[in-house]
C-alpha positions as CSV (number, residue, x, y, z in Angstrom):
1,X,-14.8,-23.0,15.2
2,X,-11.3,-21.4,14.4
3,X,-9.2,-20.4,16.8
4,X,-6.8,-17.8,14.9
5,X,-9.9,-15.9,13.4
6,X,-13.5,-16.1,11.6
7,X,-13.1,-17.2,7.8
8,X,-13.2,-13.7,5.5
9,X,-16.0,-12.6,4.7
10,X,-16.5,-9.8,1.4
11,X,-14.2,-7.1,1.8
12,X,-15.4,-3.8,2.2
13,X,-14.2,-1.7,0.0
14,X,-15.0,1.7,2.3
15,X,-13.5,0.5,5.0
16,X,-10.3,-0.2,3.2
17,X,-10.3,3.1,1.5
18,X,-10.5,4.8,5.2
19,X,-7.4,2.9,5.9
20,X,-5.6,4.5,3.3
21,X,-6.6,8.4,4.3
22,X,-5.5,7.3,8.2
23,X,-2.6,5.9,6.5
24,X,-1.8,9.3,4.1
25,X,-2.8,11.8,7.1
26,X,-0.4,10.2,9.7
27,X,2.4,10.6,6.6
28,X,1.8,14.0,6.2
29,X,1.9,14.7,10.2
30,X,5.8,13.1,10.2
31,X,6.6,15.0,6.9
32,X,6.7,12.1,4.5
33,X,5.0,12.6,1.4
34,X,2.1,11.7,0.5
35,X,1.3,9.4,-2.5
36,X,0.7,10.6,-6.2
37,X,-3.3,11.5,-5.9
38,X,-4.5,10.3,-9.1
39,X,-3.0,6.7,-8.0
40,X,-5.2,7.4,-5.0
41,X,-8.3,7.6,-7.3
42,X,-8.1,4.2,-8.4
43,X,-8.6,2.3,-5.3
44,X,-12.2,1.7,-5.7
45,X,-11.8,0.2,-9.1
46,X,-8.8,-1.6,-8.5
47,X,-11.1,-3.0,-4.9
48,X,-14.2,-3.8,-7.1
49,X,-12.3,-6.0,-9.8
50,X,-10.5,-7.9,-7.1
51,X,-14.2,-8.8,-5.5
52,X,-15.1,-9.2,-9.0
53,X,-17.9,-6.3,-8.4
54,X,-18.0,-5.8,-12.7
55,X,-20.9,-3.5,-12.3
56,X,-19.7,-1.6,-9.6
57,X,-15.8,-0.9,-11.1
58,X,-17.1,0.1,-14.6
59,X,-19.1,2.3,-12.7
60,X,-16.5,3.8,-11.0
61,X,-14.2,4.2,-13.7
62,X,-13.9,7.3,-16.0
63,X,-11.6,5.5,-19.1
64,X,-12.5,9.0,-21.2
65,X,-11.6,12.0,-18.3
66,X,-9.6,14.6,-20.6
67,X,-8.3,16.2,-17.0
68,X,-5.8,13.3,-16.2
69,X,-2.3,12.5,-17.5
70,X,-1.8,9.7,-20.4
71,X,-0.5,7.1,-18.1
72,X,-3.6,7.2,-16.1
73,X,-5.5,7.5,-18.8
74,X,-3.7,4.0,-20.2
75,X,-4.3,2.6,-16.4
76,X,-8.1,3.0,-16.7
77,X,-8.2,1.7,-20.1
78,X,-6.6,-1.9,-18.3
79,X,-8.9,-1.6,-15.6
80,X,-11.9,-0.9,-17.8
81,X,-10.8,-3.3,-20.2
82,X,-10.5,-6.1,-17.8
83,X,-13.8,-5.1,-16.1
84,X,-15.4,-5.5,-19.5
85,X,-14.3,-8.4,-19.7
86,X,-15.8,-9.2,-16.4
87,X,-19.4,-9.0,-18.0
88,X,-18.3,-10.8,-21.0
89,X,-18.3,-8.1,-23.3
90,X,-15.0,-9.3,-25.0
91,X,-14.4,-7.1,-28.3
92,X,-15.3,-3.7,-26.2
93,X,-12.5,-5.2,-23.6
94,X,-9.8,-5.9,-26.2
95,X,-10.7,-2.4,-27.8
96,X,-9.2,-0.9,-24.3
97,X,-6.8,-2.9,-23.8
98,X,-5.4,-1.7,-27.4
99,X,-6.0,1.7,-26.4
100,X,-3.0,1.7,-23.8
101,X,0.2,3.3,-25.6
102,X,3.3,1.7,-26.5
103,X,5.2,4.0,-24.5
104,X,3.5,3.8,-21.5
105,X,4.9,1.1,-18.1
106,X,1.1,-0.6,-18.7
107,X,1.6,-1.3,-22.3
108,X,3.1,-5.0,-21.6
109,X,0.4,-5.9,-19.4
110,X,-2.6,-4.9,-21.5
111,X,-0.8,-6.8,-24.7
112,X,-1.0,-10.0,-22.0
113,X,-4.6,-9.3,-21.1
114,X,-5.1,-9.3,-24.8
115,X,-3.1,-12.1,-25.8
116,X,-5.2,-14.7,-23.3
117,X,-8.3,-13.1,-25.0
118,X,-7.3,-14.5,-28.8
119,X,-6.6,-17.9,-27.0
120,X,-9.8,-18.7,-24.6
121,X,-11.6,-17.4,-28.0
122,X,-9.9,-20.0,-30.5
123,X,-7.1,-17.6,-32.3
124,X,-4.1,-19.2,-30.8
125,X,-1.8,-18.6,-32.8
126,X,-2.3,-15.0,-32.6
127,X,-2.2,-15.3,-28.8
128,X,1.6,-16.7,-29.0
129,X,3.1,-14.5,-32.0
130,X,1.6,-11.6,-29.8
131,X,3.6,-12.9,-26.2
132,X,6.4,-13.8,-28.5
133,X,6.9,-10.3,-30.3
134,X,6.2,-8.5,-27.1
135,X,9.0,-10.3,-25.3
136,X,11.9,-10.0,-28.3
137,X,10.7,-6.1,-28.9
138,X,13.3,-3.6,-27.6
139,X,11.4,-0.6,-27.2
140,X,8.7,-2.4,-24.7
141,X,8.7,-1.3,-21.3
142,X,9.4,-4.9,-19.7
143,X,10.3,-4.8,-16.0
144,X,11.4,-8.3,-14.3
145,X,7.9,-9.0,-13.0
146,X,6.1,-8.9,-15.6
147,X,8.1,-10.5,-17.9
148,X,8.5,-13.2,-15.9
149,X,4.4,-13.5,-16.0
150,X,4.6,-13.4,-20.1
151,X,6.9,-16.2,-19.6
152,X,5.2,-18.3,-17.6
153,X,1.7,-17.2,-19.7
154,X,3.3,-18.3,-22.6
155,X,4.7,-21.6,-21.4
156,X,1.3,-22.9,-20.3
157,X,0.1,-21.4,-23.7
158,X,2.4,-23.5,-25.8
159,X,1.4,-26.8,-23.3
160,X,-2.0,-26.3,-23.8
161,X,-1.5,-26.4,-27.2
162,X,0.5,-29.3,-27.4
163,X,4.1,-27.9,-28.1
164,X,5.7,-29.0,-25.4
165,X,9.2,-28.6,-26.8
166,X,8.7,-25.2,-26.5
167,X,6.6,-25.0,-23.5
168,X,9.9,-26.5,-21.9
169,X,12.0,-24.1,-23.3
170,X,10.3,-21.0,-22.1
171,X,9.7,-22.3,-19.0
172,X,13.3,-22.7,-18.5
173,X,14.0,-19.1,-19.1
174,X,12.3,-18.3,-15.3
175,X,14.5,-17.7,-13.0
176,X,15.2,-19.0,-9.6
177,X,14.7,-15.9,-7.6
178,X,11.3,-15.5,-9.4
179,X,8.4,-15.2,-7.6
180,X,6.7,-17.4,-10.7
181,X,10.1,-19.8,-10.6
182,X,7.8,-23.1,-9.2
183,X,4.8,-22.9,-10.9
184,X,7.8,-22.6,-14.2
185,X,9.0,-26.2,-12.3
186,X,5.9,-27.8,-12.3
187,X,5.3,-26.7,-16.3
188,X,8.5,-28.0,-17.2
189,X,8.3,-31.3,-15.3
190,X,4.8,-31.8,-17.0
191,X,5.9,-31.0,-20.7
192,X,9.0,-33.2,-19.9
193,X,6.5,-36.1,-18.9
194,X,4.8,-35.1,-22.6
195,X,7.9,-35.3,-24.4
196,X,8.9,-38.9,-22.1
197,X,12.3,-37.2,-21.0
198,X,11.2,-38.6,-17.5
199,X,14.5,-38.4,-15.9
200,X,14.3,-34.4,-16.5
201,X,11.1,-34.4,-14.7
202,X,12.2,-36.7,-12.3
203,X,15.1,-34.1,-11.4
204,X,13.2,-30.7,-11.1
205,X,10.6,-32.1,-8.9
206,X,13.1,-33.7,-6.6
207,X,14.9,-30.2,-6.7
208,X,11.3,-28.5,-6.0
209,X,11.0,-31.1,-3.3
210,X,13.8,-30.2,-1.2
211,X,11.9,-26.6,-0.9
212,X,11.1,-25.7,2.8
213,X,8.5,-23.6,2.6
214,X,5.4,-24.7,1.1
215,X,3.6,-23.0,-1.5
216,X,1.1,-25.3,-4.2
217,X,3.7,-26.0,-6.3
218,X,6.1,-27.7,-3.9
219,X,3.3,-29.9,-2.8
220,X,2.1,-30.7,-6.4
221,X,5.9,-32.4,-7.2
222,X,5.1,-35.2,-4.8
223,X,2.5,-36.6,-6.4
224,X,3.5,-35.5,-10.0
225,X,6.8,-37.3,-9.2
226,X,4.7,-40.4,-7.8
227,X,2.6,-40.3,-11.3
228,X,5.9,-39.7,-13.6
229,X,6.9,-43.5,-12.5
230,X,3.6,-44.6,-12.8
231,X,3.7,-43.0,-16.6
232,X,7.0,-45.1,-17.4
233,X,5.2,-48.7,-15.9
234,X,7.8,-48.3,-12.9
235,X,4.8,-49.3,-10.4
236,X,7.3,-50.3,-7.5
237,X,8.9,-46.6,-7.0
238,X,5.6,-45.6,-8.3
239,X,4.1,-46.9,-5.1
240,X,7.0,-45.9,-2.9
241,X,6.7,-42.3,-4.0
242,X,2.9,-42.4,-3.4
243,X,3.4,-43.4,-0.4
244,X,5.8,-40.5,0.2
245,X,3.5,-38.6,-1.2
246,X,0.8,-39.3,1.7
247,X,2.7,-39.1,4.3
248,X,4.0,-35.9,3.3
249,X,0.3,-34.5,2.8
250,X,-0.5,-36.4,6.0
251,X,2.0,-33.9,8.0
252,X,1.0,-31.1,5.8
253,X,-3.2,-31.6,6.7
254,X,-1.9,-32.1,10.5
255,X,0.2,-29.0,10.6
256,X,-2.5,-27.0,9.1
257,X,-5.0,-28.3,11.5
258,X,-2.5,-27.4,14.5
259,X,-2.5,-23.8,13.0
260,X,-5.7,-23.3,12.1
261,X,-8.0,-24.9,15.3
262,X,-5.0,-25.0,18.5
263,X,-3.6,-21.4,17.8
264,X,-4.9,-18.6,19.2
265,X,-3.4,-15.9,16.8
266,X,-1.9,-16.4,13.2
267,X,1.7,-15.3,13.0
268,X,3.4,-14.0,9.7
269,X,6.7,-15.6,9.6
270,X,8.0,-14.1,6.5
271,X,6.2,-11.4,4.0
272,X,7.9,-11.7,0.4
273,X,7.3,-8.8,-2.1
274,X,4.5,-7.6,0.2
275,X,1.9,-10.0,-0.9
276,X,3.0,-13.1,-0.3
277,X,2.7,-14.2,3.6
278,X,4.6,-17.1,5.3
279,X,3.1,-18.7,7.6
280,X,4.3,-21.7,10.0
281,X,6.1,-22.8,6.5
282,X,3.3,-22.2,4.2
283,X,3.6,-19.7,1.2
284,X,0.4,-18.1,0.9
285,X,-0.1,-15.3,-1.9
286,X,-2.9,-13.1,-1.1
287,X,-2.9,-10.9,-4.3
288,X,-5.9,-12.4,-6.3
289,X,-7.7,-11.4,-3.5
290,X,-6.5,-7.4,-2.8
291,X,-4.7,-5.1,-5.0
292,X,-1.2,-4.5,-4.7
293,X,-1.7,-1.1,-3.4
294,X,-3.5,-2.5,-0.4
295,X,0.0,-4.0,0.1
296,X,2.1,-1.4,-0.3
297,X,0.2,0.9,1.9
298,X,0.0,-2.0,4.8
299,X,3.9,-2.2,4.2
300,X,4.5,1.9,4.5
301,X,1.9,1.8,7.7
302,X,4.4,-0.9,9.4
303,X,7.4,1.2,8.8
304,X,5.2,4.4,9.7
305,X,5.1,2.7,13.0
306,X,8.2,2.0,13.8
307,X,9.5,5.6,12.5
308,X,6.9,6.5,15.0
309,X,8.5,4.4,17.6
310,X,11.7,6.1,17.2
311,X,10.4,9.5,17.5
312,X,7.7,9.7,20.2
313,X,6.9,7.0,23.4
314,X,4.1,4.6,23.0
315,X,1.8,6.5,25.0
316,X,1.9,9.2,22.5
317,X,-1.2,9.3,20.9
318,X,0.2,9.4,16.9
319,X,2.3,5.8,18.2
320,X,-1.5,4.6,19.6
321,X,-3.1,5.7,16.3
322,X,-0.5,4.0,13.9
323,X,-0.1,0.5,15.9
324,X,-4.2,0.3,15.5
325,X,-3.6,1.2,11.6
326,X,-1.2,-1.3,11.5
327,X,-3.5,-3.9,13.4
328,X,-6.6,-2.9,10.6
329,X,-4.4,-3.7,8.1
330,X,-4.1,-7.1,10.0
331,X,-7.6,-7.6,10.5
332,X,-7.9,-7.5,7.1
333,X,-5.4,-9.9,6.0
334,X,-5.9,-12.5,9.0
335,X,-9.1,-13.9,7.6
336,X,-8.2,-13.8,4.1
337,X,-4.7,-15.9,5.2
338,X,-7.6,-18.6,7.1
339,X,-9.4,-18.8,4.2
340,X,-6.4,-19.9,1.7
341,X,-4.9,-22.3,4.4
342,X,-8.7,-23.9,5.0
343,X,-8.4,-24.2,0.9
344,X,-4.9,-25.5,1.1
345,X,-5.8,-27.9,3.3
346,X,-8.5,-29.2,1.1
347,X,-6.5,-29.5,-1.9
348,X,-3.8,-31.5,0.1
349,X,-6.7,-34.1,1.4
350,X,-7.9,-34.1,-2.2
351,X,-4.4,-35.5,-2.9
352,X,-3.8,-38.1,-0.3
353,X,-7.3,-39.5,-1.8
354,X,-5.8,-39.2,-5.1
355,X,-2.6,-40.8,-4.0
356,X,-4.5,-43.6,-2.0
357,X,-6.3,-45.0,-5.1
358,X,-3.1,-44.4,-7.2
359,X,-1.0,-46.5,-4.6
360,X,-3.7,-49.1,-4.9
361,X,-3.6,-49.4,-8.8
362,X,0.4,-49.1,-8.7
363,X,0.5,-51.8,-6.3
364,X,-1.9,-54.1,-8.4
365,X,-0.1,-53.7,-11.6
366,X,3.0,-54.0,-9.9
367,X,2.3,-57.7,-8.6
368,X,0.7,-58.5,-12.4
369,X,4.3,-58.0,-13.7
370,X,5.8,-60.1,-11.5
């Protein structure tokens, strides 16, 4: 069994919305504004597509309420679109997704939901000139997130369909500080493998490589790096990098173990743009799994409590009430953190077995050229 905590189970999507009115009534009781209620009203939908309950959140979504503003109207029409699309019912989801206005902050992200529709369903082309156009036009709401997710979209979009060239060049245009910057690494060092400019490749995974803290893309280089010599018939450093490769891994699994079945509680190291956790070195994003209003609101109850702290003792019964908010928000997270490190660690044994065989073959054809 686990020592840090039980793996994560479904989450509830009452019991999360009860942390959110503890969270808003303690605000109110310190003077600090509550959110905008109609953001409030989405919770449940925004809960139900993250569990991917597609029943549940069309259900709980009113895409035609004449009492709310545009922009929420536009935000419903995203959420009901990609809900839709959920149950497969493609055409009705694209028909929402068109529905959001140009002028709204949601416009950019329901032409991306869009756009990955035309290419799963064949119309590539259409996919590309529509991530393309919305990137060059002006007048677009872009901000840098989410631009930064077209770009990396539409770099894997122009791999997968064979135009590396510019799969390279769009991946280039990520930048460092970008939350989306490695995974841009990774598809640049791929196309560049594609295109046989191996000594590119060869450079940005060593400059991944030299990364500290560990997300799926820093632990992909090493054996991407390992199969770019192999690619150019350089079995000797293919076989030293493998081997790098696995004992890199090796450490990896035996950290992960160390945290996962010797620790008695998880510690949070670092959290970047509130949804991605360190942990003991590993970069763990948790927001395929909750919304990033979950996030925001576990962010504003940690600096709830240390307001708190500043104001009243820790006896004080509001202090008592906001550290247990803060430690719900936590029980929350915990398991869901256990359950990507358990996944991690699996993925990482899936590549020393790779590596093994690959170190075999490399060391094989390596004494056939001699």
């Amino acid at each position: 069994m686990l020592s840090v905590c039980a793996r994560a189970s479904e989450v509830s999507v009452a019991s999360i919305i009860d942390l959110d009115k503890k969270l808003n009534i303690l605000k109110s009781e310190i003077f600090i504004a509550e959110n905008d209620s109609e953001e409030r009203y989405t919770n449940l939908s925004l809960y139900y597509i993250k569990n991917k309950s597609w029943i549940k959140s069309l259900q709980s979504i009113s895409p035609n309420d004449i009492d709310t503003s545009a922009e929420y109207k536009n935000y419903n029409n995203i959420l009901y679109g990609i809900s839709l699309q959920g149950v497969e019912n493609r055409n009705q989801a694209l028909k929402f997704y068109n529905k959001v206005q140009r002028s709204s902050i949601y416009y950019a992200t329901a032409q991306l939901n869009a756009s990955l529709l035309y290419f799963h369903d064949g119309h590539v082309n259409k996919a590309l000139n529509k991530l393309n156009k919305l990137l060059s036009d002006s007048s677009v709401n872009l901000n840098y997130r989410i631009k930064n997710r077209i770009l990396l979209v539409l770099g894997y979009l122009y791999f997968k369909n064979d135009k590396f060239n510019e799969s390279r060049m769009i991946f280039r245009k990520i930048p460092v500080g970008s939350i989306y910057f490695n995974r841009a690494i990774i598809g640049a060092a791929l196309a560049a493998n594609q295109t046989k400019d191996y000594s590119a490749s060869e450079n940005v995974l060593l400059f991944l490589q030299k990364n500290m803290t560990y997300d799926l893309a820093v632990d992909e280089s090493y054996i991407l790096l390992a199969y770019t010599y192999e690619t150019q018939m350089d079995f000797n450093r293919a076989a030293i990098a493998y081997e790098k490769a696995i004992s890199h891994y090796s450490k990896r699994v035996k950290s992960l173990n160390k945290l996962l079945y010797e620790n008695k509680r998880l510690n949070i190291d670092e959290v970047i743009n509130k949804h991605i956790f360190v942990v003991s070195s590993n970069q763990i994003d948790l927001l395929e799994k909750l919304p990033h209003r979950f996030f925001d609101n576990y962010s504003q109850s940690k600096q709830l409590l240390i307001k708190i702290s500043g104001l009243v003792d820790k006896d004080n019964k509001m202090h008592k009430r906001a550290s247990v908010l803060v430690g719900d928000y936590r029980k929350i997270i915990t398991p869901l953190l256990v359950d990507q490190l358990m996944i991690r660690k699996n993925i990482l044994l899936d590549y020393i077995n790779q590596c093994r065989y690959r170190l075999a073959t490399s060391k094989d054809r390596s004494s056939a050229f001699r």
